[in-house]
N, C-alpha and C positions, 0 to 999 in steps of 0.2 A: 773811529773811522780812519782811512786812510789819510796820510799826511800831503794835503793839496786836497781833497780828494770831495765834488761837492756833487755829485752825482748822486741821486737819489736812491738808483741801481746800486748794489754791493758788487765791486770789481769780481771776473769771475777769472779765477785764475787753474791755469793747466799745468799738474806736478806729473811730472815723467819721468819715475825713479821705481826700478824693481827693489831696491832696499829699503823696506819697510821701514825702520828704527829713523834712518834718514829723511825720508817722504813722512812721517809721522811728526817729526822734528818741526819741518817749515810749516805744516798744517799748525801746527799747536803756534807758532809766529802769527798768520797772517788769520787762520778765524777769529780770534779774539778782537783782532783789529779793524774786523769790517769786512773781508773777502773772505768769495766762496770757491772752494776748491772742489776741479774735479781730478780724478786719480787716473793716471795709464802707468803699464807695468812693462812695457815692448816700444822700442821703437815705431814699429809697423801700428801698435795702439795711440800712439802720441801722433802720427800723422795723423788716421783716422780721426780720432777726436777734436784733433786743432783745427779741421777742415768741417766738420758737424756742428761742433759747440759752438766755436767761433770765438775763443775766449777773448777778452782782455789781454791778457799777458800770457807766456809760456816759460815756465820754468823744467829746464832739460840736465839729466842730469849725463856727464859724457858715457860714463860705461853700463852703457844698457846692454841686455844678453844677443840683441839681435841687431841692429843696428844703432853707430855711434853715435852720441848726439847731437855729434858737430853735422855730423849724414844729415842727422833727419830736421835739423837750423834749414840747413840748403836745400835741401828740399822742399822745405815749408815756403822758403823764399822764393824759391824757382817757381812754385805753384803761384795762379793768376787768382786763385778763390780763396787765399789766404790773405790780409791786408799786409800791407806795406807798412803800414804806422805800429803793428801790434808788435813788442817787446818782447825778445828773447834771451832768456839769460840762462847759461849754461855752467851743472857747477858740478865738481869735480871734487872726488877723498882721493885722487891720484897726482900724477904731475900736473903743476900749475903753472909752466914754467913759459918765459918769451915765448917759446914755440908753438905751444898748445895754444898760450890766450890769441896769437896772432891768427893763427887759423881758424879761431870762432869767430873773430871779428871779422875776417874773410869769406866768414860762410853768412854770413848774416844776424850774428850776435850782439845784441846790447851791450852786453857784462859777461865776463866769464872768473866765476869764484870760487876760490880752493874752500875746503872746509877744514873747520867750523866754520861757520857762517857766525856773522854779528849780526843779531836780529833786529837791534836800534840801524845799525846802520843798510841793512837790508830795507828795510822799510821807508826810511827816508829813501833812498834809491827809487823802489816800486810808484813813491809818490809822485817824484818827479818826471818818472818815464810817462807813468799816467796821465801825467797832466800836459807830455809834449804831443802824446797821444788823440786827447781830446781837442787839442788845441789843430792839429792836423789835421784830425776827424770835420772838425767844423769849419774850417778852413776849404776842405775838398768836398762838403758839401753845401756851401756858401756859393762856391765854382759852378762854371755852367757844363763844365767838363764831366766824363764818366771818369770814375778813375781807374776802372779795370779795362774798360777798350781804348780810351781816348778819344772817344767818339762825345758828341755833346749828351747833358742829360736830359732830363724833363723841362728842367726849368729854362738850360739853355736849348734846347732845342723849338720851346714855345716863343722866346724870345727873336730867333734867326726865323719862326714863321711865321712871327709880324712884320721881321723885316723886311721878308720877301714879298708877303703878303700887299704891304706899302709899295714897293718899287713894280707890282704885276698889277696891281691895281691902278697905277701912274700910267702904266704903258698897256692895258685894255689886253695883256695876254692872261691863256689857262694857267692855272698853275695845280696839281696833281699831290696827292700824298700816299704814299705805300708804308704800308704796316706789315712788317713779314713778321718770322719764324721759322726755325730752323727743325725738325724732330725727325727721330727712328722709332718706328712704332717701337716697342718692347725693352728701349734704354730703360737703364737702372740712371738714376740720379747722376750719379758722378759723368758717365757718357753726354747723358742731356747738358748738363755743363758745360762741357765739353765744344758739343755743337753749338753753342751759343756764342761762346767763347771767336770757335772757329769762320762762324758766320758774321759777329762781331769785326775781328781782324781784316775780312775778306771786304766787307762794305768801306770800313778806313782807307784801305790801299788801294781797292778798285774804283772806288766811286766815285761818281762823275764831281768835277771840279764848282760847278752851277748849281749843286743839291745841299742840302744843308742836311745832316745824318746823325741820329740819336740811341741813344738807347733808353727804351720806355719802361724798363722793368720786365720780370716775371720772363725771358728767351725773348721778346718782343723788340724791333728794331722800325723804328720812323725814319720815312726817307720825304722829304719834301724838294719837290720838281717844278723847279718856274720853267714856264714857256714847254709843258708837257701836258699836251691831251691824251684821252682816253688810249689813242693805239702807241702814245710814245710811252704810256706806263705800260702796259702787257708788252712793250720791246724790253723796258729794263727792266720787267721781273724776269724775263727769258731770262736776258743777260745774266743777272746774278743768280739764277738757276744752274745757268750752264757750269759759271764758274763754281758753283760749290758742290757739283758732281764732282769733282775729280777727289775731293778731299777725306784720306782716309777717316774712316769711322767702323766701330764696333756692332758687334750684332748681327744678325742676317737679314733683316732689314732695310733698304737699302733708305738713302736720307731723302726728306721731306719735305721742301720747302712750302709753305703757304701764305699768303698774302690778301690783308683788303684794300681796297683803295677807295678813294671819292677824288673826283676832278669836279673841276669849275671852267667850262671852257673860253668866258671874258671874266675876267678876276674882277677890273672893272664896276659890272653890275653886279656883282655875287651878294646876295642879301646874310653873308655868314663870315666868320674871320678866318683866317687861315690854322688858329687852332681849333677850331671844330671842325674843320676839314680835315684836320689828324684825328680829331677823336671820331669823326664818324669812318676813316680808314679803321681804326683801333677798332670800331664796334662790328664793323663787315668781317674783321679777322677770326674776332671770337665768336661770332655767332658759325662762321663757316668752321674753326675747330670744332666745338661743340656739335655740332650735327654731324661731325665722324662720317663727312662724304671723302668724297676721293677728288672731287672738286680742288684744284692748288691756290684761283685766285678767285675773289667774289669781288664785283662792284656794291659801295653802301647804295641801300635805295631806301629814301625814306618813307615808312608810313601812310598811305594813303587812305585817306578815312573814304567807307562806304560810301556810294550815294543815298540822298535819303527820299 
């Protein structure tokens, strides 16, 4: 196994070398040792793949046929759906000189290696990136923070709903939860991203200063509202309706926002917490995607058994 490396997963690692003999080489290093490698032969293939697979690590080699290595470092970095923590190392049979290594480290490079490669020493290398890797990994999700919006996450966000929850229950006001989404009917994956992304950015910078704002997974965004009843959530979903019309997007389609919500209008006597009032936001949401109405927002309503 890899050196540090206690993960029960085998590291999956991404080679991006159109020279075969070369790309052949570090395979024969790092199978033996524990990781699995996938192969890209293009530039334009090493993004696609590093943004799909989601590897571990990336190993780039600079003179691809179609775009340079150091190109597609920066690129990877610039991208919000590539992690921040994953380790890029770029290696090079040509000039290896101050210039070249300074510009990979500027594009977002770990290591940048002339070859031959030393494979004792390559591998202790991989171990230790791995392991500052993992160590960030769990670190950022320890965090109550998202790490691609900066918006809170699940855990922080259930956390800031007790808190609110406490201080609206203290003071006898509503307190409100909007579960949106962002979609174009007929995006391809990467667009859908995209918009989430874009919907993401938009609730951070616009959003009301009194609301506590998450990200729940799967394009899904929790918004929790003290001191907001029923007509002041259908004002801020307007609101951020309005604002996310203007933002371009792909397709012919034009974008979609939809939304559930559940209010409690004295928090007070509410017989439920304020994270079941997100999840029954979250349950109005999905039931209203899944029935494919044209409907944007739904209030939850719960259950009510027959009479008998």
């Amino acid at each position: 196994m890899p050196e540090r490396e206690t993960a029960t997963r085998a590291p999956l690692v991404l080679i991006a070398n159109d020279q075969e003999w070369s790309a052949r080489s570090l395979e024969s290093i790092l199978v033996p040792n524990g990781y699995t490698v996938i192969r890209a032969y293009t530039g334009q293939q090493a993004l696609e793949r590093a943004l799909s697979a989601r590897p571990d690590l990336v190993i780039l080699d600079a003179q691809m046929p179609d775009v340079h290595g150091i190109e597609v470092c920066r690129l990877l970095r610039e991208d919000p759906r590539f992690g921040a923590t994953i380790p890029i190392l770029i290696t090079t049979a040509g000039p290896s000189g101050r210039v070249q290594r300074l510009d990979a480290y500027r594009a977002g490079a770990w290591e940048f290696l002339g070859q031959p490669l030393d494979g004792e020493s390559l591998l202790l290398k991989l171990g230790t990136y791995l392991a500052a890797k993992r160590d960030a990994d769990r670190t950022r999700d320890e965090s109550l923070l998202d790490h691609d919006t900066g918006l809170y996450n699940m855990r922080g966000l259930s956390r800031r709903a007790r808190e609110i929850g406490s201080e609206v229950y203290r003071r006898r006001q509503p307190l409100a939860c909007l579960v949106l989404a962002a979609e174009s009917r007929d995006a391809d994956v990467p667009t859908q991203q995209r918009l989430t992304g874009e919907l993401g950015r938009l609730l951070r910078d616009r959003g009301r200063s009194s609301d506590a704002i998450g990200r729940l997974g799967d394009g899904e965004f929790g918004v929790i509202a003290p001191a907001t009843e029923a007509r002041g959530a259908l004002r801020l979903f307007e609101r951020i309706q309005q604002s996310l019309s203007p933002l371009p997007h792909d397709g012919p389609q034009p974008l979609s926002l939809q939304a559930g919500y559940s209010v409690v209008p004295d928090f007070g006597v509410a017989a439920i917490d304020a994270v079941e009032l997100l999840l029954r936001a979250t349950t109005a949401l999905r039931e209203l995607r899944g029935a494919g109405s044209a409907e944007r927002i739904r209030l939850f309503q719960p259950d009510i058994a027959p009479a008998v």
